[in-house]
N, C-alpha and C positions, 0 to 999 in steps of 0.2 A: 493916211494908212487905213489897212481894210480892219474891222474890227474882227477879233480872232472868232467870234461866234460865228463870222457868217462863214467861213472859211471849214471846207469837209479835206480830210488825209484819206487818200484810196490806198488799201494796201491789200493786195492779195498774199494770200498762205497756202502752206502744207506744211504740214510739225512743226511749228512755230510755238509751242506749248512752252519752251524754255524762254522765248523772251517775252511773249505777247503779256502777261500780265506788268511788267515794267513799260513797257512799250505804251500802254494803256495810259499808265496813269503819270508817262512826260508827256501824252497828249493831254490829258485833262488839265494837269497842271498849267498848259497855254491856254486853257479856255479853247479849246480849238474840238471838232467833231473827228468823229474816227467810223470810217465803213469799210468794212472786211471781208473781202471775197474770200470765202475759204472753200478748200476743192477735196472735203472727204477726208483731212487730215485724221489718221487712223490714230494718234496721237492725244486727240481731247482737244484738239487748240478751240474750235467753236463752240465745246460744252464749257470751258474758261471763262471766252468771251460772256456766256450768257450769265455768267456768276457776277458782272460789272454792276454796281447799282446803279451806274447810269445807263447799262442798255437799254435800248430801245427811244433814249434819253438824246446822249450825245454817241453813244456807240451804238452802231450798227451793223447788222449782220446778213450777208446774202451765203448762203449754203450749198456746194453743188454738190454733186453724188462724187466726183472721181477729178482726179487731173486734168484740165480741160487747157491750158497754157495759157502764159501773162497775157497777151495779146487779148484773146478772150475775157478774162477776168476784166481787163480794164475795160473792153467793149462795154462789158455789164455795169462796172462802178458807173464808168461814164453816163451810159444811162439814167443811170439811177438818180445820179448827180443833176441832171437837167433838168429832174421833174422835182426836185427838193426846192427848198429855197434861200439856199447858201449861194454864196455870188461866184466863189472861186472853188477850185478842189485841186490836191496836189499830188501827186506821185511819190508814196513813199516804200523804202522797204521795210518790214517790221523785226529784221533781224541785227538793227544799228548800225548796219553797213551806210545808212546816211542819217546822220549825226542831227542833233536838236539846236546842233550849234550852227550848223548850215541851214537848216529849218530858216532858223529866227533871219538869215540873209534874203533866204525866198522871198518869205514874209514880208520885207522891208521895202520891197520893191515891187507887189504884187503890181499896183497901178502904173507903174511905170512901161507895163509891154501887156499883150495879151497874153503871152506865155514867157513863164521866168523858168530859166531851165540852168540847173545847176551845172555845173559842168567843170572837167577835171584837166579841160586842156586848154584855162584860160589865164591869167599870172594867177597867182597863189595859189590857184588848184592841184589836185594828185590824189597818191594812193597810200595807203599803207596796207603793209601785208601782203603783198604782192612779193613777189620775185620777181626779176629784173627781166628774163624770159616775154612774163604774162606782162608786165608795163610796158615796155616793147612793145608787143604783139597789137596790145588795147589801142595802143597810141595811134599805130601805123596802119592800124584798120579804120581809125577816123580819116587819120590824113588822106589816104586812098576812097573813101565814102564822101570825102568832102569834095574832091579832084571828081570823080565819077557823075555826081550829083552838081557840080559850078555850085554847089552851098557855104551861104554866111555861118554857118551853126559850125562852132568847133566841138562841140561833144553828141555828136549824132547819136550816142547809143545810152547818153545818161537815161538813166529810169527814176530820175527825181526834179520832177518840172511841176510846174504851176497851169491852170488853164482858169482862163474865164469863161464864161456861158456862150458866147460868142465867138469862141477860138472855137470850141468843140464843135460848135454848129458848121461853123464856115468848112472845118477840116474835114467833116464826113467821116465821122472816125470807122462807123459800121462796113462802112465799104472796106477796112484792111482786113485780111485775112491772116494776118504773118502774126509771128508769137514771137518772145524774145527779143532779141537785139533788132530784131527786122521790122517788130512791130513800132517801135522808136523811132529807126530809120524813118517810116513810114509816113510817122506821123508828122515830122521833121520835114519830109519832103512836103505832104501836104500842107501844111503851115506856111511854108516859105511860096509853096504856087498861088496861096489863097492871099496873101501879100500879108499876113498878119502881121503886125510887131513881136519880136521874138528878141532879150534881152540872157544874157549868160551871166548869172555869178559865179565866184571861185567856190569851189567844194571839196573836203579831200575825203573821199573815199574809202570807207575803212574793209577791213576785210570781215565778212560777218564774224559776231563773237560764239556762234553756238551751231551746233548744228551742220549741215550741206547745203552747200553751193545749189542752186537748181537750173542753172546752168551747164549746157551739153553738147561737145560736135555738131548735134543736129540741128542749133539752135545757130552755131556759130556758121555751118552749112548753107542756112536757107537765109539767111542773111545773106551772104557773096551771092547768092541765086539773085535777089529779090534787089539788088543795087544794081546786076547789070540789066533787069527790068526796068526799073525805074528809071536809066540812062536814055531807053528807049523810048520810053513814055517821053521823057523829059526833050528831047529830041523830035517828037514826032509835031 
């Protein structure tokens, strides 16, 4: 098992001020690092973060002037990530939409794949908080991304996966351009062409406790755009 120092949490923000100080300190509690892309949260969340006695320590902080989309954000952690000297870094959100309980399965399994990707459409996985609508909807947008793409990955659009230095390198992450669910996709598509090991646990999915969604049509939009790309690509 990987030891929890070496292992950095990527979690990008905006007004995240209501959970980030708990959010903080069940990372610390794992011995685990925390770096935070935050995008101008008009809110306080990065003057919080710098209140941590371990910033600069185990928490870390990248600052951007405005809204720049997930996609982006994680381009940047990713970065960042490579030039550190942690082995793994994981995808998390800071709003408890993914749980410390699912955490600790990531975790458990870091070694076992290049990328451990948590996922809500595998047994035991799901959602709460959801309406039956949007479970619907999530579901039958993988099953159709997974058909479109011939992919092994049943949760194409999880945003809570695991990476090693060597998945990020082989994937090319800088070359995606998409944000949101697309930039998942994406990445998912790249992983599986680069032939990495890519391994799913079960996770259920909460609905954030505080705060907005930052998810939006537009998001959900350039996703459908960017899978019948990607069909082409994958085809050509």
């Amino acid at each position: 098992m990987v030891d929890n120092s070496n292992i950095l949490i990527i979690s990008p923000t905006y007004n995240e001020i209501e959970n980030i100080e708990t959010f903080i300190d069940s990372i610390l509690a794992l011995n685990l690092n925390l770096l935070v892309i935050d995008d101008g949260s008009p809110d306080g969340t990065a003057k919080l973060i710098k209140k941590s006695p371990m910033y600069n320590t185990k928490i870390f902080l990248i600052e951007r002037s405005h809204k720049m989309g997930l996609g982006s954000a994680y381009r940047e952690g990713f970065s960042w990530f490579l030039k550190s000297k942690y082995s793994h870094c994981i995808e998390m959100d800071a709003d408890f939409s993914h749980t410390f309980k699912d955490l600790k399965k990531i975790l458990s399994k870091l070694l076992l794949g290049d990328i451990v990707i948590g996922s809500r459409y595998v047994k035991d996985g799901g959602s709460l908080g959801w309406d039956r609508r949007r479970k619907t909807l999530s579901k039958y947008a993988n099953i159709f991304a997974r058909l479109i793409l011939n992919s092994d990955i049943n949760d194409l659009t999880s945003g809570f996966r695991s990476f090693n230095k060597r998945a990020l390198t082989d994937i090319d992450f800088n070359s995606i351009t998409t944000n949101g669910y697309g930039f998942q996709i994406e990445m998912a598509f790249n992983a599986e062409k680069a032939d990495l090991s890519v391994i799913e646990v079960p996770i259920i999915f909460e609905e954030r406790r505080l705060g907005q969604s930052k998810m939006n049509l537009q998001i959900t939009f350039e996703a459908l755009i960017l899978l019948f790309k990607l069909s082409i690509k994958r085809n050509n």
